[in-house]
C-alpha angles and dihedrals in degrees: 000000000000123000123243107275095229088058089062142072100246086203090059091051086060088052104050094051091048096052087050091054087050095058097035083055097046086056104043091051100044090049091046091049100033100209129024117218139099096271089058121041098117094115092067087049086269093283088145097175091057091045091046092050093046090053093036088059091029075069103077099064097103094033088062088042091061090047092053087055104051079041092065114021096037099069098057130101103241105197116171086272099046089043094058087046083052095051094037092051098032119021094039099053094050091054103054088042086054101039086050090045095048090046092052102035077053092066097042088051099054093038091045090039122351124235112099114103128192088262095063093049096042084048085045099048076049104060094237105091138040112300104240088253127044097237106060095070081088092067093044094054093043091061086050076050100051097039080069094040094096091046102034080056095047088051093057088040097064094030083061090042097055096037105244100137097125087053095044087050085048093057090033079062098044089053084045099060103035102043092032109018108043097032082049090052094049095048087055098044094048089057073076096045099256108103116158124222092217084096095067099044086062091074103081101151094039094253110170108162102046091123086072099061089041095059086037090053095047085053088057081044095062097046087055081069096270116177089356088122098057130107110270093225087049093065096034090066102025073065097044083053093045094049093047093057090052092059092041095042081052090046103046077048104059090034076065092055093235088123096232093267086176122181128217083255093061101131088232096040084056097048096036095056094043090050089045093047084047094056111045086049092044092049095056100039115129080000120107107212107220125280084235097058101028091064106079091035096057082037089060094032090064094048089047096103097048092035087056090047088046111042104065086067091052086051099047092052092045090044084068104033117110104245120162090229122098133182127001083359098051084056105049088049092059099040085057108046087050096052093050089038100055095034087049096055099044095050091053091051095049083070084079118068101219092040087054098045105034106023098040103017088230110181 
């Protein structure tokens, strides 16, 4: 079930393949090696610098997710009757394909593992609790999202409209430095013992997840015509030297054996995914990428969604299997078994109309 390609950014469907390849990759290579950190790298032939750098750029799937999003969703006119279209073809659907995921991964987790009770899945299915299986908080966190996309639209529209951008990229700024910067700046300083509490008392109103609306909001961003002036060389490397902080920043972490837990606020994380997004979108504008090359991607583009629900499962499995590969190998099987599984599975499923629509959220 895949759309008519006219009718699609070419530019997002990069994206959101390579956002799918990004988490498929963090997860593959934490489940070969096990753990991460500079006392255990012995499953990547203990060259530390080149597995700190993979999971350092596996990092900015979701970060790229929440761009496409704002992307798409932020430059619309949500009146009452366009926000219960919104609601009725986006939200609903995501919730249905969640609720019958969460029920099912569920299953597959307390007959795999145990541990899981009916509590847990009754607080899950509720949105209060852990969803069975690590990967589907994203898609927790994306209906909270969802629920503010109308507001959080109608805000930029009539900050464009009056004319307050400089004072929406001051505030922008202000939110930067105190829920990415700061935080960023203490985790790296407590890998030395000398962490500073100044990062907690920031929190005032208890606002944990400000990090999604601000990646959400450059994608919009973006779409506005950010950065399309600029000189093409100039975001090209401002990405290259994104890109490169974020793997030494992985790197210097893992040499401090704090095992690069990075958030979606770490501040390269951050800058490497916006320059990356603005990159990509600033290359093919105005370009059409071949037929004969566009195809898979917007294929996979279009199976991203069910490939991501599908693929943690088939990692999981392969992480314990006994294969007699180890190391990068090792990795790269199970990367790949979980990308054709899962698409696999999904594009046999879009030849069914309410599997496409209500299970994988295929448009």
């Amino acid at each position: 079930m895949a759309a008519n390609e006219t009718s699609r950014v070419q530019s997002i469907d990069v994206l959101r393949t390579l956002a799918l390849l990004c988490v498929l990759s963090i997860h593959s290579l934490r489940a070969a090696i096990a753990q991460v950190n500079g006392q255990d790298l012995s499953g990547l032939t203990g060259n530390q610098i080149a597995a700190s750098c993979a999971i350092g750029l596996s990092t900015l799937g979701v970060p790229l997710f929440l761009m496409i999003s704002g992307y798409l969703l932020l430059d619309r006119d949500y009146t009452k009757e366009r926000t219960l279209i919104f609601f009725k073809r986006n939200l609903l659907p995501l919730i249905v394909s969640y609720e019958i995921f969460d029920l099912a991964l569920a299953i597959v987790q307390y007959i795999g593992a145990g541990g899981v009770t009916v509590a847990d899945y009754v607080k899950s299915a509720l949105f209060i609790g852990p969803a069975p299986m690590g990967h589907l908080w994203y898609m927790q966190a994306i209906v909270g999202a969802y629920l503010l996309v109308p507001l959080l639209a109608l805000l930029l529209h009539a900050v464009r409209e009056r004319g307050l951008e400089p004072y929406a990229y001051a505030v922008l700024a202000c939110l930067f430095v105190c829920y990415s910067v700061l935080p960023s700046v203490n985790q790296i300083m407590a890998l030395q013992g000398n962490a500073f509490q100044v990062v907690s008392a920031l929190d005032m109103f208890g606002i944990t997840e400000p990090r999604f609306l601000f990646y959400m909001v450059f994608g919009y961003m973006v779409r506005q015509g950010f950065g399309m002036r600029t000189a093409p060389v100039a975001v090209y490397a401002g990405m290259v030297a994104a890109l490169a902080v974020l793997c030494v920043s992985a790197a210097w972490s893992n040499l401090h054996a704090d095992g690069f837990q990075s958030s979606l606020a770490f501040t390269p994380v951050v800058l490497g995914g916006c320059m990356l997004f603005l990159a990509v979108v600033r290359a093919l504008r105005g370009r059409r990428i071949p037929n004969t090359l566009y195809r898979p991607v917007r294929s996979v583009a279009v199976c991203s969604y069910g490939m991501y629900v599908l693929h943690y499962p088939i990692v999981l499995f392969m992480k314990y299997a006994p294969l007699p590969v180890h190391g990068w190998a090792l990795y790269a099987c199970i990367m790949a078994v979980a990308f054709i599984i899962s698409y696999a599975v999904v594009w046999l499923a879009s030849r069914y109309p309410l599997a496409a629509k209500w299970l994988f959220l295929m448009k």
